[in-house]
C-alpha positions in Angstrom: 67.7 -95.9 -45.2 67.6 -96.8 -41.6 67.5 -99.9 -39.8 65.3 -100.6 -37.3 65.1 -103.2 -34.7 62.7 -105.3 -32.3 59.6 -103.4 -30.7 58.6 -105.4 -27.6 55.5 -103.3 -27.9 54.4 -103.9 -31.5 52.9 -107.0 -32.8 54.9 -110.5 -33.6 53.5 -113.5 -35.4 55.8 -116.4 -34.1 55.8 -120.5 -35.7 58.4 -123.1 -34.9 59.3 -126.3 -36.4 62.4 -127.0 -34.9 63.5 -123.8 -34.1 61.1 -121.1 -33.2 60.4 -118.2 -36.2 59.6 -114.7 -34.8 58.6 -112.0 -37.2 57.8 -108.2 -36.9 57.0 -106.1 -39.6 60.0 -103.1 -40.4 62.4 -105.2 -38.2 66.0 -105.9 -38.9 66.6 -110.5 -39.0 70.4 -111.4 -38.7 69.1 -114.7 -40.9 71.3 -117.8 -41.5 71.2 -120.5 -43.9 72.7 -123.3 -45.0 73.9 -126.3 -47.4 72.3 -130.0 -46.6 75.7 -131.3 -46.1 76.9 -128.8 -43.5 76.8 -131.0 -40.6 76.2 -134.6 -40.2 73.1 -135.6 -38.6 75.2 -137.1 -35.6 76.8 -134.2 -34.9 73.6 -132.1 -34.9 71.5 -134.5 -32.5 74.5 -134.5 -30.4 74.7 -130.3 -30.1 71.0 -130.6 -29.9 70.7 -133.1 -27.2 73.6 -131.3 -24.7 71.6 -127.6 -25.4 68.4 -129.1 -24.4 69.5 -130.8 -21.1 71.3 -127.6 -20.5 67.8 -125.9 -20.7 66.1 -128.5 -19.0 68.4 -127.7 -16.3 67.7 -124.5 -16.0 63.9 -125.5 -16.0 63.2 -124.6 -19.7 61.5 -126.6 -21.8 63.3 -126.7 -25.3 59.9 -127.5 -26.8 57.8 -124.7 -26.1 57.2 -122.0 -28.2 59.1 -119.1 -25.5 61.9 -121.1 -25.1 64.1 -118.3 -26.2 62.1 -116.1 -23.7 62.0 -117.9 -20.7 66.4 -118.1 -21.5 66.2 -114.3 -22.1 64.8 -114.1 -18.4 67.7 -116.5 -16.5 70.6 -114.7 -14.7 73.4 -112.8 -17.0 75.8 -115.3 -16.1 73.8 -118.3 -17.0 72.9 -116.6 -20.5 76.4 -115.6 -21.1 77.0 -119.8 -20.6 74.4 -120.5 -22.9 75.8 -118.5 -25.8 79.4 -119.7 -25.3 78.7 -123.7 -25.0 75.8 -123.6 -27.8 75.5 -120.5 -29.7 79.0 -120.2 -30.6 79.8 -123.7 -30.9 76.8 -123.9 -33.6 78.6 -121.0 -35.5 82.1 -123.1 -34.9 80.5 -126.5 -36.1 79.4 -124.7 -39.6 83.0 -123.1 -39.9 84.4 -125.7 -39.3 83.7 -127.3 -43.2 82.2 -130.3 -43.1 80.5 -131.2 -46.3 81.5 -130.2 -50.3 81.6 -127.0 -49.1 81.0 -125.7 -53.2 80.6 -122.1 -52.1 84.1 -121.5 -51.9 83.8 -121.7 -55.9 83.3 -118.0 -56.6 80.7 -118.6 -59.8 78.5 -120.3 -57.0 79.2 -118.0 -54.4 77.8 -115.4 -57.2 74.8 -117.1 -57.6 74.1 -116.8 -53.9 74.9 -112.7 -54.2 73.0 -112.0 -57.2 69.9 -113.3 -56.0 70.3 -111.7 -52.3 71.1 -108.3 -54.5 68.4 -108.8 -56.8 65.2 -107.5 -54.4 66.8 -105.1 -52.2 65.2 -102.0 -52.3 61.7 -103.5 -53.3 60.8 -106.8 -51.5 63.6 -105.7 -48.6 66.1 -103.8 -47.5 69.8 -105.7 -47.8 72.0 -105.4 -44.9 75.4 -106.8 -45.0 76.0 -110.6 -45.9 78.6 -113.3 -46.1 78.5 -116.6 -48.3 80.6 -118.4 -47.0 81.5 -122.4 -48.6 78.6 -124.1 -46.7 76.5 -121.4 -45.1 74.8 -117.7 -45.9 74.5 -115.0 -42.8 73.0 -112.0 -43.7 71.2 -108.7 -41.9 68.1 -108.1 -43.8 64.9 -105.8 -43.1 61.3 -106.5 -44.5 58.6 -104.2 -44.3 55.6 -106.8 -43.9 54.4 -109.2 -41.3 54.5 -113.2 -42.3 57.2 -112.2 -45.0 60.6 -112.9 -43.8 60.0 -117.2 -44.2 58.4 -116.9 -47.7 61.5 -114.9 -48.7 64.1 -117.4 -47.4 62.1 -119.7 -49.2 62.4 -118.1 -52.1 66.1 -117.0 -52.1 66.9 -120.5 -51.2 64.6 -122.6 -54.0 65.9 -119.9 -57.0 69.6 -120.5 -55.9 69.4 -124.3 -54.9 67.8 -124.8 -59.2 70.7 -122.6 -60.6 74.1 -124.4 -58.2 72.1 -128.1 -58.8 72.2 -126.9 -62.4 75.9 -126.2 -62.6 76.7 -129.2 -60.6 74.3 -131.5 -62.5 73.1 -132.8 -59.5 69.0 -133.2 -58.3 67.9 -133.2 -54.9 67.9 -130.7 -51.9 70.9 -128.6 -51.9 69.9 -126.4 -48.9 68.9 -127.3 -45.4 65.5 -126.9 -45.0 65.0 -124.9 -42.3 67.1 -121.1 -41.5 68.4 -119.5 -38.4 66.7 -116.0 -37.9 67.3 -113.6 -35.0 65.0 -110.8 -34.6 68.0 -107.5 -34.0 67.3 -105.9 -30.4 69.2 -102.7 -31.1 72.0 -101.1 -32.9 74.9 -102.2 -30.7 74.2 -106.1 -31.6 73.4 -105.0 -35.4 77.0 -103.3 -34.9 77.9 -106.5 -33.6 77.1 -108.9 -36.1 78.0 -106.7 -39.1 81.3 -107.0 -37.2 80.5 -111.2 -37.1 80.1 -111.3 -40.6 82.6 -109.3 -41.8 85.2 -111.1 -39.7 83.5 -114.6 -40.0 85.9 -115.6 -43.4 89.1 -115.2 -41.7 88.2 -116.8 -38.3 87.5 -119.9 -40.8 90.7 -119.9 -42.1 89.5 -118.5 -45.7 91.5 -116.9 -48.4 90.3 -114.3 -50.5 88.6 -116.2 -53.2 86.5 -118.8 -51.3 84.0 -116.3 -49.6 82.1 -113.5 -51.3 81.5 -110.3 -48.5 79.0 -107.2 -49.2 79.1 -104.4 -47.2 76.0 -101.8 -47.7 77.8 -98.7 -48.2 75.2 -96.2 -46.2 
């Protein structure tokens, strides 16, 4: 099975609540999601609110819809900034483990795995993934147009019943909305495999509190 990536050419349906949602149909998503607790609500507003008067600067308005495109069309050096002061420290915030962080325990962690396993090769085709103790990154491919939200929806309402369950707890486990990135090309899906794979041990994990898949072809 091969992966394939972004076609500037081909049609994209694109929605936004507070992040933007691009989809393509037969396009690789490096997709993140995560628990309710994973960052405090002041933290958040406070990443949030420095990223947007960072785009605001740069005369982009962190409302509209082409946010991300209008930022893809700023000078290297001004993207390479962005990345390192926001999309980094976002990944950095998440490993950093604020909240329960109940995905270290591996019969949670399991329950996460199983149900990203449990479709692949019908509904999707399974890239690598990571579960670490408060958030999910994965590389995923979907064959239809308008599918790629429904799933996370899906994954994340089976998984959030079955943990509530073996916590005896009600109430949203995950955070509402994911993270998806629509993969340009095989050097950055070479590149994130490499993120997710090396993602546990940046955070300081031992073997135990993360559960890693590699797809073997």
């Amino acid at each position: 099975m091969q992966f394939q990536f972004f076609d500037p050419e081909a049609d994209i349906a694109v929605s936004a609540r507070r992040l933007p949602h691009w989809e393509q149909a037969r396009a690789t998503y490096f997709i993140t999601f995560r628990t309710a607790d994973s960052l405090p609500e002041s933290v958040l507003r406070a990443w949030r609110q420095e990223r947007d008067r960072w785009l605001r600067q740069h005369h982009i308005d962190p409302l509209a819809d082409n946010w991300q495109d209008q930022l893809r069309g700023l000078p290297a050096a001004a993207q390479h900034e962005f990345s390192n002061r926001f999309t980094r420290h976002w990944q950095e915030l998440l490993d950093s483990g604020h909240g329960e962080c109940v995905l270290r325990r591996p019969e949670l962690s399991q329950i996460v795995a199983r149900s990203l396993l449990h479709a692949d090769g019908d509904r999707y085709d399974l890239g690598d993934f990571v579960v670490m103790p408060n958030h999910v990154h994965l590389l995923v491919m979907f064959a239809g147009l308008r599918v790629m939200k429904l799933q996370c929806r899906s994954w994340k309402k089976f998984t959030a019943g079955e943990i509530n369950l073996r916590l005896g707890r009600r109430g949203a486990f995950w955070q509402g909305e994911s993270f998806d990135h629509l993969v340009r090309s095989e050097v950055q899906f070479e590149y994130l495999r490499s993120y997710i794979r090396e993602n546990p041990a940046k955070a300081g994990l031992r073997v135990g509190e993360f559960h890693y898949y590699r797809r073997k072809d």
